[in-house]
Steps between C-alpha positions, in 0.01 A plus 500: 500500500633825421410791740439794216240269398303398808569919565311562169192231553479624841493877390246443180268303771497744782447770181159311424455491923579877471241574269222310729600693794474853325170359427422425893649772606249715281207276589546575915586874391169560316327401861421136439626327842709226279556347123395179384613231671608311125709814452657515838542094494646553158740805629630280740568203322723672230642688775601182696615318197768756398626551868504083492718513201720764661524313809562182276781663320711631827501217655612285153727725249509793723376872461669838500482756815193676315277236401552374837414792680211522287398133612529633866237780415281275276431252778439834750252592228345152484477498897258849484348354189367195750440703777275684233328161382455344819436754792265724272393364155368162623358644822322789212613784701673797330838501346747700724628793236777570658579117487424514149762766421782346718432209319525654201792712532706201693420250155602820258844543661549141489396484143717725392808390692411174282513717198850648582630183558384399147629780369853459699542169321465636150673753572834529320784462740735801526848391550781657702 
C-alpha cells in the first residue's frame, strides 16, 4: 500500500462527507432541530471509512507528520460527530450549534492538513 494513495481515497471520501455536512449544517441553521438521519448515517460512514483507511495506512506503510496530525483531528471530529448522533439526534432533541461549528471547523483543519500533505508529496524536492 502506498500512503499518497490511501491519502488521496481518504481525502476524495471525506470530500463527498464534506459536502453532506455543509448540507446538515444548513439544514440545523435554517431552524430545523436536525437533518435526515440517511444523510447524517451516510456523513458518518464516509467519514469513518477515510479516517479507517488513514488509521490503516499509519499503522502499515506509515504516514507523514501532516496527514497524521490530521488523523488526530479527524477522529476528534468523529468523537463530536457521535456525541451529535447519539446524545441529541436519536434522543430528537436539537442539534447543539455551537457543536456543529466546532465540529466543523475541527474536520476542515484536518482536511486540509490532509491536503498539504498531498501536496508535500508531489511536490518537487528542492535540493541543497
Amino acid at each position: 500500500m502506498e500512503p499518497n494513495l490511501s491519502m488521496q481515497t481518504a481525502a476524495s471520501l471525506l470530500a463527498v462527507s464534506a459536502v453532506g455536512g455543509l448540507v446538515m449544517a444548513g439544514i440545523r441553521f435554517s431552524g430545523r432541530p436536525h437533518p435526515p438521519t440517511w444523510l447524517a448515517m451516510l456523513h458518518g460512514f464516509l467519514s469513518a471509512a477515510a479516517v479507517t483507511l488513514l488509521l490503516y495506512a499509519q499503522f502499515t506503510v506509515g504516514l507523514p507528520t501532516l496527514a497524521l496530525s490530521a488523523t488526530v483531528l479527524f477522529v476528534v471530529a468523529a468523537l463530536g460527530g457521535i456525541v451529535m448522533n447519539l446524545n441529541y439526534h436519536w434522543k430528537l432533541l436539537p442539534l447543539p450549534k455551537w457543536l456543529v461549528v466546532v465540529h466543523a471547523l475541527i474536520a476542515v483543519t484536518g482536511f486540509v492538513l490532509l491536503l498539504a500533505a498531498i501536496w508535500a508529496m508531489h511536490a518537487p524536492a528542492t535540493g541543497q
